[in-house]
CHARMM-style PDB file with segment names, atoms N, HN, CA, C and O in Angstrom:
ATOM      1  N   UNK     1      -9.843  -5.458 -15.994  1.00  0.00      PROA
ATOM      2  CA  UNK     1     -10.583  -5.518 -14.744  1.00  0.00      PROA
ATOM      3  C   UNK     1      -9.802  -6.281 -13.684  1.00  0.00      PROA
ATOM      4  O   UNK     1     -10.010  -6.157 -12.477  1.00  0.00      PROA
ATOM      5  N   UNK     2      -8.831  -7.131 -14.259  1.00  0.00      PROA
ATOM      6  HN  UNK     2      -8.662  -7.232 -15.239  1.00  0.00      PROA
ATOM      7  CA  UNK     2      -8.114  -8.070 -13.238  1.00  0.00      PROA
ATOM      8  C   UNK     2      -7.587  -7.421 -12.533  1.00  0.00      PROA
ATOM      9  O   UNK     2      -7.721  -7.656 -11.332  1.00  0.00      PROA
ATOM     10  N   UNK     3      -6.788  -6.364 -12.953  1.00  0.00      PROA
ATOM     11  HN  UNK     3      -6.679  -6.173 -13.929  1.00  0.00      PROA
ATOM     12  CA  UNK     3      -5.307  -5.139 -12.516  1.00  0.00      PROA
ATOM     13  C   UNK     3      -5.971  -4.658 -11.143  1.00  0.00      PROA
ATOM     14  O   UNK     3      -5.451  -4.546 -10.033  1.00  0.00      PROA
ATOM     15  N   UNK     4      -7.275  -4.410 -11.559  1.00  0.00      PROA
ATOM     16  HN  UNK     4      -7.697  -4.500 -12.461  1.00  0.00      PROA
ATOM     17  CA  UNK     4      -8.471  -3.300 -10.242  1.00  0.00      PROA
ATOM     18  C   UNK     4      -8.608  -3.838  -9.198  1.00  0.00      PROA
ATOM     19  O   UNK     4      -8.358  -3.345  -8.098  1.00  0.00      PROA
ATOM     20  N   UNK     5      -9.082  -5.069  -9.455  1.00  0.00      PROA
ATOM     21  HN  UNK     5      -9.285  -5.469 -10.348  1.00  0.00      PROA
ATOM     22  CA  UNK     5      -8.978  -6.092  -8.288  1.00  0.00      PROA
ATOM     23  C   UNK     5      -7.946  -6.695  -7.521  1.00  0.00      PROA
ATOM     24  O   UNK     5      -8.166  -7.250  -6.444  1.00  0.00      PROA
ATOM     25  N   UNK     6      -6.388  -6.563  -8.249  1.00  0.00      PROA
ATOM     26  HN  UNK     6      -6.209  -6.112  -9.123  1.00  0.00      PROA
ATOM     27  CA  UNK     6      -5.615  -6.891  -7.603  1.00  0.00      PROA
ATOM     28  C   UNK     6      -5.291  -5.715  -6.464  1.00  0.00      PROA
ATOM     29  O   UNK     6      -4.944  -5.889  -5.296  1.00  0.00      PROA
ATOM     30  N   UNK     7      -5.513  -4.477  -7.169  1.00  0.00      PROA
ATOM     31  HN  UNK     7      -5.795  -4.336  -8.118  1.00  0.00      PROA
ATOM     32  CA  UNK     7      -4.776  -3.232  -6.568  1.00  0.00      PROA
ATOM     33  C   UNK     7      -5.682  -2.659  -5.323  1.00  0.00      PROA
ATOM     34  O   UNK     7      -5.297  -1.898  -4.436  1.00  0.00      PROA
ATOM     35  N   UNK     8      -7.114  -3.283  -5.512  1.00  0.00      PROA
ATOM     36  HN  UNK     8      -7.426  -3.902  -6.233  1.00  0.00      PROA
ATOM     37  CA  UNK     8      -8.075  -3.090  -4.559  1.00  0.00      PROA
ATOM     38  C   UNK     8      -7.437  -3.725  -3.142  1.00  0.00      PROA
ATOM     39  O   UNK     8      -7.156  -3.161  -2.085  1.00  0.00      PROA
ATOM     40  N   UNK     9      -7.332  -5.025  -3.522  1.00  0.00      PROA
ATOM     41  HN  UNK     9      -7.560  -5.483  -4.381  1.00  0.00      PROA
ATOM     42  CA  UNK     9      -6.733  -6.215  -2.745  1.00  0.00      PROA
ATOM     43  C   UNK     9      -5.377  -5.637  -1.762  1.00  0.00      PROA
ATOM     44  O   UNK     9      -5.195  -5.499  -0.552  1.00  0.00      PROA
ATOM     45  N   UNK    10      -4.683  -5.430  -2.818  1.00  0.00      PROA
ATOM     46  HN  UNK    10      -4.830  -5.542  -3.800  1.00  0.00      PROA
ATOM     47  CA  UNK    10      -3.484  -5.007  -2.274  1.00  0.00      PROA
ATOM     48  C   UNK    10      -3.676  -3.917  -1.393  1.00  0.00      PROA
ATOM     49  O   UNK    10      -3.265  -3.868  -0.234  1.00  0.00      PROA
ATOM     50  N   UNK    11      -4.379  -2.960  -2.047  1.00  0.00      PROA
ATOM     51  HN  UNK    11      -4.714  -3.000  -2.988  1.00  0.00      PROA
ATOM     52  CA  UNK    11      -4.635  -2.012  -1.107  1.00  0.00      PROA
ATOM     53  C   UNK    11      -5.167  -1.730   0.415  1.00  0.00      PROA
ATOM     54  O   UNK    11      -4.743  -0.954   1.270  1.00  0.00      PROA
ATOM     55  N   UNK    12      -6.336  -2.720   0.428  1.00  0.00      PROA
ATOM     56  HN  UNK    12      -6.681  -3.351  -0.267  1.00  0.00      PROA
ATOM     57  CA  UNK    12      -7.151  -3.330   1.171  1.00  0.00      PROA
ATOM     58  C   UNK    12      -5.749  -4.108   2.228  1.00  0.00      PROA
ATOM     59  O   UNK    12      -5.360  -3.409   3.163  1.00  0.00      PROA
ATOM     60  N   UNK    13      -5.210  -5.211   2.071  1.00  0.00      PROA
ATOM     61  HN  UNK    13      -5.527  -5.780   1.311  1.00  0.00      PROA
ATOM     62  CA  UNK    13      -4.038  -5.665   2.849  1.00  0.00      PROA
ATOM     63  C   UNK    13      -3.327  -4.199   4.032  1.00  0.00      PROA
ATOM     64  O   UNK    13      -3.431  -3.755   5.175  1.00  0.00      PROA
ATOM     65  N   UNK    14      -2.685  -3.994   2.862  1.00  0.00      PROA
ATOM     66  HN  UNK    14      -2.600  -4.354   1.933  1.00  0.00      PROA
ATOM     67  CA  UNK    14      -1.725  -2.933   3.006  1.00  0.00      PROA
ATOM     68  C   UNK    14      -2.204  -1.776   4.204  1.00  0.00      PROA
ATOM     69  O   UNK    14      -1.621  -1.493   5.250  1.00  0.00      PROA
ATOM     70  N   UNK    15      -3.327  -1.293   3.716  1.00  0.00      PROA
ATOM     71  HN  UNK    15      -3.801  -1.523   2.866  1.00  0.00      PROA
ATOM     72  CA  UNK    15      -4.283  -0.267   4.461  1.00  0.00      PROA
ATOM     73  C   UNK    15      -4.737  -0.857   5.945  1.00  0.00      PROA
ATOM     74  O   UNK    15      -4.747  -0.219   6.998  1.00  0.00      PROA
ATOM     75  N   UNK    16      -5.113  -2.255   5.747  1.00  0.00      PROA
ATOM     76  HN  UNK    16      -5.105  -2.773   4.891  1.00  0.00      PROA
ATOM     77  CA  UNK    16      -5.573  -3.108   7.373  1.00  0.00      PROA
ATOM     78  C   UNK    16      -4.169  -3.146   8.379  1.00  0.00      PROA
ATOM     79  O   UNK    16      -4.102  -2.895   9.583  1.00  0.00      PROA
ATOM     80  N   UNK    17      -3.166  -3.523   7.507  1.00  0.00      PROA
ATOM     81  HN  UNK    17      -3.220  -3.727   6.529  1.00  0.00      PROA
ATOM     82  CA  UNK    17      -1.875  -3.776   8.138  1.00  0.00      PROA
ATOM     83  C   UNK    17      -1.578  -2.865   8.390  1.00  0.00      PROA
ATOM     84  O   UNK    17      -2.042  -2.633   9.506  1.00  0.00      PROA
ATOM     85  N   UNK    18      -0.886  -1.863   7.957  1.00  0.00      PROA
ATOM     86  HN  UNK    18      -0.509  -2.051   7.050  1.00  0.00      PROA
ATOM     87  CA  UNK    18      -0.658  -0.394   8.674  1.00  0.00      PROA
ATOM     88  C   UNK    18      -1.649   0.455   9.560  1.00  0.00      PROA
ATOM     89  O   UNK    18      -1.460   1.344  10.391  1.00  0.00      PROA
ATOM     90  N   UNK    19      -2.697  -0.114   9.101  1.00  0.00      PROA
ATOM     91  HN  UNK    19      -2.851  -0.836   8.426  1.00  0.00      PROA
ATOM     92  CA  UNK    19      -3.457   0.390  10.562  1.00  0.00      PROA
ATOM     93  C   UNK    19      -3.624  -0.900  12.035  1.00  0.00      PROA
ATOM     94  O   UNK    19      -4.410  -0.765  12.973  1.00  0.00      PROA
ATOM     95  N   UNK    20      -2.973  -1.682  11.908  1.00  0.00      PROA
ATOM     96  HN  UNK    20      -2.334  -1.791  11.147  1.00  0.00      PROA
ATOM     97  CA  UNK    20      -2.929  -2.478  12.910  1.00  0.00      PROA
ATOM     98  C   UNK    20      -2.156  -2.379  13.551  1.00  0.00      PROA
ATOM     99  O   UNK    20      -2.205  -2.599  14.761  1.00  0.00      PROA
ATOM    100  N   UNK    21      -0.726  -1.832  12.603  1.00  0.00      PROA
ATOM    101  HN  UNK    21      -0.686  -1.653  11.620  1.00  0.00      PROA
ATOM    102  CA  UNK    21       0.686  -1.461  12.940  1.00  0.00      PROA
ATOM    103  C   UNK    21       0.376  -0.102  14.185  1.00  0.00      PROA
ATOM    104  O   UNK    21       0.463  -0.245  15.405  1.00  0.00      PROA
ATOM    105  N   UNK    22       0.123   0.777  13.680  1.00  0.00      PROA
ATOM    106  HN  UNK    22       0.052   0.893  12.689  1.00  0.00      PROA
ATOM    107  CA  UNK    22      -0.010   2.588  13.911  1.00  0.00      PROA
ATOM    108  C   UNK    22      -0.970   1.718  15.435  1.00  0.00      PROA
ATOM    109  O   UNK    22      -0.325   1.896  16.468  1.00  0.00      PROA
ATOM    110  N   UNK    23      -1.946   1.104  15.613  1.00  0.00      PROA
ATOM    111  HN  UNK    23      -2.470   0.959  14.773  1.00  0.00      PROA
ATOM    112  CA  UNK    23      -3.251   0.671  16.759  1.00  0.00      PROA
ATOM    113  C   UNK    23      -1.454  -0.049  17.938  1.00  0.00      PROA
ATOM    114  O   UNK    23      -1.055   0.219  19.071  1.00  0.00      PROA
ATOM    115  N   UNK    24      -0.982  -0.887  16.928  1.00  0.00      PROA
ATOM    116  HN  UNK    24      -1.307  -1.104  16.008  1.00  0.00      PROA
ATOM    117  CA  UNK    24      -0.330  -2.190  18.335  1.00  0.00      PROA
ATOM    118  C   UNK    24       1.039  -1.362  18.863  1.00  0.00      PROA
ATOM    119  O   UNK    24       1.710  -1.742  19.823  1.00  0.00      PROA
ATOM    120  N   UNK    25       1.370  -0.006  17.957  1.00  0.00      PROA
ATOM    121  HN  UNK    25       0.825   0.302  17.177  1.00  0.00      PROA
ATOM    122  CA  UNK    25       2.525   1.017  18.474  1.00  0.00      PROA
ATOM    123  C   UNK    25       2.441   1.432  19.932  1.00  0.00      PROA
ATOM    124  O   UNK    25       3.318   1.169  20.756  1.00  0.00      PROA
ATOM    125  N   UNK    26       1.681   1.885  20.109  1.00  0.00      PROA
ATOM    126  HN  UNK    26       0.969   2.098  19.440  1.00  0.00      PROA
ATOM    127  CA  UNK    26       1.380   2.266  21.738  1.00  0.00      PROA
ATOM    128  C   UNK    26       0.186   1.156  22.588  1.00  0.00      PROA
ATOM    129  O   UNK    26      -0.615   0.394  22.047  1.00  0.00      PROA
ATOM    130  N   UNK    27       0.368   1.347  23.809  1.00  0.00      PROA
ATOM    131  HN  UNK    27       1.018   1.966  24.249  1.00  0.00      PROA
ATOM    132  CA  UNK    27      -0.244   0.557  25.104  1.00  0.00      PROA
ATOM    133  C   UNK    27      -1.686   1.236  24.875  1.00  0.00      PROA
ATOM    134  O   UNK    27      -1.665   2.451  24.678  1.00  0.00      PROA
ATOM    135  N   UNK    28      -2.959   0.578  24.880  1.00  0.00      PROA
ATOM    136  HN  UNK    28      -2.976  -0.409  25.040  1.00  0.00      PROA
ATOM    137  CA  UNK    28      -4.295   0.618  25.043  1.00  0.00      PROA
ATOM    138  C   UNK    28      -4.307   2.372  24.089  1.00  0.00      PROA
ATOM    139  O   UNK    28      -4.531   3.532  24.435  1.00  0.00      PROA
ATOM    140  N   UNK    29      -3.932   1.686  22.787  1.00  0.00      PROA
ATOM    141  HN  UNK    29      -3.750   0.744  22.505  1.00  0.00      PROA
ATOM    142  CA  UNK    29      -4.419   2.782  21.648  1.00  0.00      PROA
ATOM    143  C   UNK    29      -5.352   2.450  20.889  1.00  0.00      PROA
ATOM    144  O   UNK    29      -5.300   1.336  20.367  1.00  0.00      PROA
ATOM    145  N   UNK    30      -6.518   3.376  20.607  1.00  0.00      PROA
ATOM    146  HN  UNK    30      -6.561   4.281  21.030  1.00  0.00      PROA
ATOM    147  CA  UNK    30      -7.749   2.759  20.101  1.00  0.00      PROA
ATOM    148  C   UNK    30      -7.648   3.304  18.682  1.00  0.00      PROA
ATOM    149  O   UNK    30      -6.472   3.457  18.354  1.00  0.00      PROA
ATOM    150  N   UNK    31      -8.553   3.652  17.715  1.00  0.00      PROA
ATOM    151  HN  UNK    31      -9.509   3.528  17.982  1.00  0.00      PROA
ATOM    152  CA  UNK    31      -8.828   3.748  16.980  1.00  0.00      PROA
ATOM    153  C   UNK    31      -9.314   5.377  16.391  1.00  0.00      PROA
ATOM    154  O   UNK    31      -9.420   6.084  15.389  1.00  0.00      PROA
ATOM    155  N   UNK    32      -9.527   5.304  18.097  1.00  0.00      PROA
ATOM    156  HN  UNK    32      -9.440   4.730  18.911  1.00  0.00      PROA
ATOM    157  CA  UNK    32     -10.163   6.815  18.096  1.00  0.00      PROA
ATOM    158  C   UNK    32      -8.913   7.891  18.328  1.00  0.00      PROA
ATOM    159  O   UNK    32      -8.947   9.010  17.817  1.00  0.00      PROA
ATOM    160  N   UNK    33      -7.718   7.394  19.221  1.00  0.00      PROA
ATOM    161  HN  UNK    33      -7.691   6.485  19.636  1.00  0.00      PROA
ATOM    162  CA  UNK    33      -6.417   7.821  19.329  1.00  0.00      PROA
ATOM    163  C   UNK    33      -5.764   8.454  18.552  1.00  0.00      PROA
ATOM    164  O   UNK    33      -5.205   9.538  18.718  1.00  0.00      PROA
ATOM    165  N   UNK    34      -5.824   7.578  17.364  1.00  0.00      PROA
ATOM    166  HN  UNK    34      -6.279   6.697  17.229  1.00  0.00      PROA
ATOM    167  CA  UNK    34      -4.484   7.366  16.566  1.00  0.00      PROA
ATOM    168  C   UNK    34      -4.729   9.692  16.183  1.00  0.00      PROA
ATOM    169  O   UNK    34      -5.634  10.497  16.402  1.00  0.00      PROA
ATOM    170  N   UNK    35      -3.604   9.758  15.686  1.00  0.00      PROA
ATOM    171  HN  UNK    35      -2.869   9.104  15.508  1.00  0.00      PROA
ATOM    172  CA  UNK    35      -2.920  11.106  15.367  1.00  0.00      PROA
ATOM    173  C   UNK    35      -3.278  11.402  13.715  1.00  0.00      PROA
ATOM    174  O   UNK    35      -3.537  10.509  12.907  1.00  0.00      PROA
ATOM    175  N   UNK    36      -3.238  12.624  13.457  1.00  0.00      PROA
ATOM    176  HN  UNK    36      -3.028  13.349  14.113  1.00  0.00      PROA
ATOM    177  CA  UNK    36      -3.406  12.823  12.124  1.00  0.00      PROA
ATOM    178  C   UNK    36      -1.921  12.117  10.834  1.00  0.00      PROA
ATOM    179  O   UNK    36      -1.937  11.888   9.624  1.00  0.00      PROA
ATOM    180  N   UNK    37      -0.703  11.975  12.035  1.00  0.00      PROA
ATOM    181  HN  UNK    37      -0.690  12.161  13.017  1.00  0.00      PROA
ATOM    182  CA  UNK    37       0.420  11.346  11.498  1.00  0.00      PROA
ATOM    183  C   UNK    37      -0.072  10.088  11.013  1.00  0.00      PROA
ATOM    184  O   UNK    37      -0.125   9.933   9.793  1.00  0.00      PROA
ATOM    185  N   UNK    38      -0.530   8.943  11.967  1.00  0.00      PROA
ATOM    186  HN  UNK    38      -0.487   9.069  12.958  1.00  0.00      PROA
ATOM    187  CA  UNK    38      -0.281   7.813  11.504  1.00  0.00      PROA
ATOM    188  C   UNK    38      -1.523   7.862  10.467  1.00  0.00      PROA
ATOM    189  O   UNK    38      -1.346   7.251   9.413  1.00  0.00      PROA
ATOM    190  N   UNK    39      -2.820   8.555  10.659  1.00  0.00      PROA
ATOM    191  HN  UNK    39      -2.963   9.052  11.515  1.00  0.00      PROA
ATOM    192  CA  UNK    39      -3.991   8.476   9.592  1.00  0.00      PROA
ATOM    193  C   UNK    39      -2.997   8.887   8.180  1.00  0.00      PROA
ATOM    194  O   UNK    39      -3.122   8.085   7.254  1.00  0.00      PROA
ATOM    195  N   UNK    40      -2.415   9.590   8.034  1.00  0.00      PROA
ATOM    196  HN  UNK    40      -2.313  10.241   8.786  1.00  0.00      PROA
ATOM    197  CA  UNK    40      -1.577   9.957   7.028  1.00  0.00      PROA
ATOM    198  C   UNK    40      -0.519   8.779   6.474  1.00  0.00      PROA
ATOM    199  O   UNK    40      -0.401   8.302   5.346  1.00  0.00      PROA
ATOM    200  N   UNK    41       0.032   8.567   7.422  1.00  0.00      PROA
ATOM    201  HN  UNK    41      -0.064   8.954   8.339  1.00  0.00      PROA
ATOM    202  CA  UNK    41       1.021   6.503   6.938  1.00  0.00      PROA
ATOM    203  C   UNK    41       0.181   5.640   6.672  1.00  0.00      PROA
ATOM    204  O   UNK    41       0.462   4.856   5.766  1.00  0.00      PROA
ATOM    205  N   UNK    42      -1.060   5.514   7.342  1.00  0.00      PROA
ATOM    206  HN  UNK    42      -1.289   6.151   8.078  1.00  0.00      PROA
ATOM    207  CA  UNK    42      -2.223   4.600   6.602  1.00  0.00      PROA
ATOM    208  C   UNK    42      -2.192   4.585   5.368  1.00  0.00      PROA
ATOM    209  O   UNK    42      -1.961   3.616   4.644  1.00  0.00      PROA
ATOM    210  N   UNK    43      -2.559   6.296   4.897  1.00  0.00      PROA
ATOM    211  HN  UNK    43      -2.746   7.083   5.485  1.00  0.00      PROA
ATOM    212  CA  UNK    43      -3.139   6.615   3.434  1.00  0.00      PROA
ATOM    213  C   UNK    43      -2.120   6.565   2.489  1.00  0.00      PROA
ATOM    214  O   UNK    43      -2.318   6.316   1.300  1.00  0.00      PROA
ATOM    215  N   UNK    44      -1.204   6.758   2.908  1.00  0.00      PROA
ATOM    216  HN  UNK    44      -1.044   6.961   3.875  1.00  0.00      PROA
ATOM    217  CA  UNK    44       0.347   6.878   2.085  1.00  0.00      PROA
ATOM    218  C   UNK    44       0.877   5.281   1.541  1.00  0.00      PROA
ATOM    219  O   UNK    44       1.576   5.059   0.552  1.00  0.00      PROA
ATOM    220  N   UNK    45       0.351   4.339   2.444  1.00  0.00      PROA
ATOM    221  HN  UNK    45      -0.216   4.519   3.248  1.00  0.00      PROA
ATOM    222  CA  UNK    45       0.768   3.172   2.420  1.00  0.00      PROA
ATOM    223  C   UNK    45      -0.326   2.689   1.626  1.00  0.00      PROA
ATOM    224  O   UNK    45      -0.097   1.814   0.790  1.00  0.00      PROA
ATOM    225  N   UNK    46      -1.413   3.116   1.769  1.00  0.00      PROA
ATOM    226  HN  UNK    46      -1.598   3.826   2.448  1.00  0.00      PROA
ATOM    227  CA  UNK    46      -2.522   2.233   1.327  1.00  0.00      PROA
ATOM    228  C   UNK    46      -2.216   2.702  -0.584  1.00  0.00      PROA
ATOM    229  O   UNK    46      -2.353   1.863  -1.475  1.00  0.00      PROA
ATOM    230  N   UNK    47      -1.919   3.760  -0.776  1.00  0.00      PROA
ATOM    231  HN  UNK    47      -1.808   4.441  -0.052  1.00  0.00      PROA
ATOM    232  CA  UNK    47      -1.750   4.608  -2.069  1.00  0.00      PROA
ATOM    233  C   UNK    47      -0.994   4.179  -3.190  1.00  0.00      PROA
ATOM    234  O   UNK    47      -1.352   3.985  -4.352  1.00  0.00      PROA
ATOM    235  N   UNK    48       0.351   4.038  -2.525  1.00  0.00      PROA
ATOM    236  HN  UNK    48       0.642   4.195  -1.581  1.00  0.00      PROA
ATOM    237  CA  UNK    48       1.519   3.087  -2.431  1.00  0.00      PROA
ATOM    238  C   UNK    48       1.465   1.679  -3.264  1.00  0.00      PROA
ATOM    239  O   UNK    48       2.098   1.207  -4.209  1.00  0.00      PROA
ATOM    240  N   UNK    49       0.538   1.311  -2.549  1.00  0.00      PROA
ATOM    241  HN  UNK    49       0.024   1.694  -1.782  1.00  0.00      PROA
ATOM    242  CA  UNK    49       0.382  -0.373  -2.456  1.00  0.00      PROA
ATOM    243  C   UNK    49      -0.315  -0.784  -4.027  1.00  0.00      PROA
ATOM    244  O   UNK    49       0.010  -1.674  -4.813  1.00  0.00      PROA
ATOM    245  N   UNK    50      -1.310   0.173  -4.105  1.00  0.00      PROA
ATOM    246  HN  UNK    50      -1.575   0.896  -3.466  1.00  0.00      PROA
ATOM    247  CA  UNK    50      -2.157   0.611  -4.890  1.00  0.00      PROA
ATOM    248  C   UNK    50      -1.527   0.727  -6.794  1.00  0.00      PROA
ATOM    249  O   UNK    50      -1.531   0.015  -7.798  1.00  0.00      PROA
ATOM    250  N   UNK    51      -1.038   2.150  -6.357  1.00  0.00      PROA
ATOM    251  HN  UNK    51      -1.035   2.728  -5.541  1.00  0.00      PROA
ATOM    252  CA  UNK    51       0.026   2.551  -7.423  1.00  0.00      PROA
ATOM    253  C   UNK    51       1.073   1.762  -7.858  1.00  0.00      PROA
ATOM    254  O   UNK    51       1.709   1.780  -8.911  1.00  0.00      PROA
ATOM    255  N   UNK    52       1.157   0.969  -6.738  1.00  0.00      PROA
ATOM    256  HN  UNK    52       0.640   0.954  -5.882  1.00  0.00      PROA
ATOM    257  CA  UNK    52       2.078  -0.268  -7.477  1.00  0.00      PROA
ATOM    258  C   UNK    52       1.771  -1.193  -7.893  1.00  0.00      PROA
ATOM    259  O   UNK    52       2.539  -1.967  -8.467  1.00  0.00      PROA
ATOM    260  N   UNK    53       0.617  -1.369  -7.731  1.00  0.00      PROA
ATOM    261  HN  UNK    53      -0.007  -0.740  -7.266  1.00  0.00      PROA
ATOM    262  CA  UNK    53       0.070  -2.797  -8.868  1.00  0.00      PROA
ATOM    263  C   UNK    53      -0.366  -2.095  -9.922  1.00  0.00      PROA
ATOM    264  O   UNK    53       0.203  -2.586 -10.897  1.00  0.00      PROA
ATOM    265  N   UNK    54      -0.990  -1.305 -10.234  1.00  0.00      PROA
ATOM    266  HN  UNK    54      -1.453  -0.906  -9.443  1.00  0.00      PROA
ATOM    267  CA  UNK    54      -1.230  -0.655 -11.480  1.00  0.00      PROA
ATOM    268  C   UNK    54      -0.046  -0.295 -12.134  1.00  0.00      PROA
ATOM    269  O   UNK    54      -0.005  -0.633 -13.317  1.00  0.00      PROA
ATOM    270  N   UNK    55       0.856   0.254 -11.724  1.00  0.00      PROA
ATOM    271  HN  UNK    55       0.823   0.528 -10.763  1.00  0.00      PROA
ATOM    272  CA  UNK    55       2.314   0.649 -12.404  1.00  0.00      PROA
ATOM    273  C   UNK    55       2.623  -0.450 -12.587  1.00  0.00      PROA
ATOM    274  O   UNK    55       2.157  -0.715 -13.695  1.00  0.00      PROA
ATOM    275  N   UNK    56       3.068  -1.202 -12.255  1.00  0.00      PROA
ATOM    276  HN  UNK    56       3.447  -0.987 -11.355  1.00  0.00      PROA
ATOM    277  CA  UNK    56       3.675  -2.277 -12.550  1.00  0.00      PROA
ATOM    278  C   UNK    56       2.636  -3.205 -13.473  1.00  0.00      PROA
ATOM    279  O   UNK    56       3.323  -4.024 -14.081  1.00  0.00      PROA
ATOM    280  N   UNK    57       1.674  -3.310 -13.687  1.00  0.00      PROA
ATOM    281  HN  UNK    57       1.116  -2.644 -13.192  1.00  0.00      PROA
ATOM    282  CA  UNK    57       0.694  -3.919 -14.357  1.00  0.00      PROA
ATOM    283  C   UNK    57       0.670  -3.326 -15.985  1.00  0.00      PROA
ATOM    284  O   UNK    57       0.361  -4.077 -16.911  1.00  0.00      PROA
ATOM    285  N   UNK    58       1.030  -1.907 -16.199  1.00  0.00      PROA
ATOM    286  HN  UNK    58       1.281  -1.297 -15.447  1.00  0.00      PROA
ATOM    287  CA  UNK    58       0.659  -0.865 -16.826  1.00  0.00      PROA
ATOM    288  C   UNK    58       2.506  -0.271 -17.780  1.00  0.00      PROA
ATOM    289  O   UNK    58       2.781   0.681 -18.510  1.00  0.00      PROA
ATOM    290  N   UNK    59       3.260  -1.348 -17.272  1.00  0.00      PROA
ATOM    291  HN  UNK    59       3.036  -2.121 -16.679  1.00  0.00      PROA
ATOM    292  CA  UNK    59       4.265  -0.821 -17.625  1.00  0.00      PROA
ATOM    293  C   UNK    59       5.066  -1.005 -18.945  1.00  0.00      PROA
ATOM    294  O   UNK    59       5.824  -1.931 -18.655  1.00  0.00      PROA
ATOM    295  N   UNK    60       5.245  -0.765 -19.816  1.00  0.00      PROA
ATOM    296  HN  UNK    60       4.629  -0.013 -20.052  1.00  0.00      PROA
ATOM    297  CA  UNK    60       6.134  -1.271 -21.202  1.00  0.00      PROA
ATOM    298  C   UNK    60       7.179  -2.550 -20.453  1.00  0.00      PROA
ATOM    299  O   UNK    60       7.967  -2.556 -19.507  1.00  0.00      PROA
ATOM    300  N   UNK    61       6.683  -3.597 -21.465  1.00  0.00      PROA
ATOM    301  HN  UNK    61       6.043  -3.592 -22.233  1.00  0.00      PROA
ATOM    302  CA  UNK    61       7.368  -5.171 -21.754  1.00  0.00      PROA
ATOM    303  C   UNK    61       9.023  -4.638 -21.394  1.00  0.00      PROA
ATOM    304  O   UNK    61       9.804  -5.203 -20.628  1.00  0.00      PROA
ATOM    305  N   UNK    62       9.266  -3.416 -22.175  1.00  0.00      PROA
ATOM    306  HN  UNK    62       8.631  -2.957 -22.796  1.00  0.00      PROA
ATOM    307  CA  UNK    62      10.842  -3.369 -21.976  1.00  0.00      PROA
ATOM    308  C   UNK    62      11.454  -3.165 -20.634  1.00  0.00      PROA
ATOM    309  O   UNK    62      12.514  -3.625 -20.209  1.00  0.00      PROA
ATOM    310  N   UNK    63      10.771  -2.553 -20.170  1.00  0.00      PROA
ATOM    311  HN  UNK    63       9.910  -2.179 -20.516  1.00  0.00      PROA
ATOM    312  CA  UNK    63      10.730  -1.185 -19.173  1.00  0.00      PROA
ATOM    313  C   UNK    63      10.567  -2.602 -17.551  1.00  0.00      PROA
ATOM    314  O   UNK    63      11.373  -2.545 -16.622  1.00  0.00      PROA
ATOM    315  N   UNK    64       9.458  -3.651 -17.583  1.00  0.00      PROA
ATOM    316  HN  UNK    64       8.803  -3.698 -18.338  1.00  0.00      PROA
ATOM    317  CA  UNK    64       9.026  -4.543 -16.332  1.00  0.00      PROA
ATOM    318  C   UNK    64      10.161  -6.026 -16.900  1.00  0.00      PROA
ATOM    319  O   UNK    64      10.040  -7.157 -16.428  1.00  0.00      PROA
ATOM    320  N   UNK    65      11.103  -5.677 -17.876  1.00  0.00      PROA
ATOM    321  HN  UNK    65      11.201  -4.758 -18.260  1.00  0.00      PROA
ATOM    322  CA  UNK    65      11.350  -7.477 -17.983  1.00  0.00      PROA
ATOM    323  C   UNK    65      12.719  -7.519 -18.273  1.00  0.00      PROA
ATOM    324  O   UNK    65      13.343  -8.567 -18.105  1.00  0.00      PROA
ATOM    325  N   UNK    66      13.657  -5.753 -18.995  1.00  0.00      PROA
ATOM    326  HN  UNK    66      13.151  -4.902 -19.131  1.00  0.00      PROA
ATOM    327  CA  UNK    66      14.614  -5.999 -19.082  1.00  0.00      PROA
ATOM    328  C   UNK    66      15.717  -5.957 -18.205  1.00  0.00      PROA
ATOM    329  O   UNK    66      15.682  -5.147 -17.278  1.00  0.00      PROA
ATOM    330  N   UNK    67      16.553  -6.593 -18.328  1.00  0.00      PROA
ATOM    331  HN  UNK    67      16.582  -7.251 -19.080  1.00  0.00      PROA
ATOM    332  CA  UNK    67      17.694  -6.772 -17.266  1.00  0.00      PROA
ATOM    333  C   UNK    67      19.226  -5.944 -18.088  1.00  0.00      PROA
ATOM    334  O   UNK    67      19.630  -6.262 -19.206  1.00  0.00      PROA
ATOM    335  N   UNK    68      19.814  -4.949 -17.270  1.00  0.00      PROA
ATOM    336  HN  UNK    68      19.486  -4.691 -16.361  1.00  0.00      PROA
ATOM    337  CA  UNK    68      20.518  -4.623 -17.550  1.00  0.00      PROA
ATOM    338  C   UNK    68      21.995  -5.265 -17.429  1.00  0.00      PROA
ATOM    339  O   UNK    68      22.403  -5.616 -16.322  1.00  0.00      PROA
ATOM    340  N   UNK    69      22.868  -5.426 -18.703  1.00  0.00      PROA
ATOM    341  HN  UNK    69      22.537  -5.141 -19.602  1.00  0.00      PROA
ATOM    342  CA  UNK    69      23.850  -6.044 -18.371  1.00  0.00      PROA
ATOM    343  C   UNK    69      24.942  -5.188 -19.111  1.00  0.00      PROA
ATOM    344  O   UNK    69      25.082  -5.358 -20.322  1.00  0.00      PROA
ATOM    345  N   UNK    70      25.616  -4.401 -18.533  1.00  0.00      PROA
ATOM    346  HN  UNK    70      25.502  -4.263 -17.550  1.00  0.00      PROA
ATOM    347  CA  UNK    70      26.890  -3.829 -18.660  1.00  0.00      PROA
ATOM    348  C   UNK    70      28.653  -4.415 -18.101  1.00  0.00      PROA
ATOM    349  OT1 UNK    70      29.639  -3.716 -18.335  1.00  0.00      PROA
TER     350      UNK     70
END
C-alpha cells in the first residue's frame, strides 16, 4: 500500500507542475486555453512519474542495486 501512495504523490506533484509549466508558457493563458498538446504533456508526465515509482518499487534486488563493473 506504501508503493500507491508514493506513486499517487508523485503523480499528483508531477501532474500540478506540468500543468503550471504548460499555464506560465504563454502571457494571460488560462486553463481553459491550454491545447490538446500540452493536456497530452500533462498526462504523459503525470504517467511517467507514476510508472516510475511503481517500476522502480517493483523491480528485482539485482536488476535496482547492481552496479556494473567491467
Amino acid at each position: 500500500m506504501q508503493y500507491y501512495v508514493k506513486a499517487v504523490y508523485a503523480g499528483l506533484v508531477t501532474g500540478l507542475g506540468s500543468l503550471l509549466a504548460a499555464i506560465q508558457a504563454g502571457t494571460g493563458v488560462e486553463i481553459g486555453d491550454l491545447g490538446s498538446a500540452s493536456w497530452i504533456t500533462v498526462g504523459l508526465a503525470t504517467l511517467l512519474a507514476v510508472g516510475g515509482v511503481l517500476g522502480l518499487q517493483s523491480a528485482p534486488a539485482s536488476v535496482s542495486t547492481s552496479v556494473r563493473t567491467n
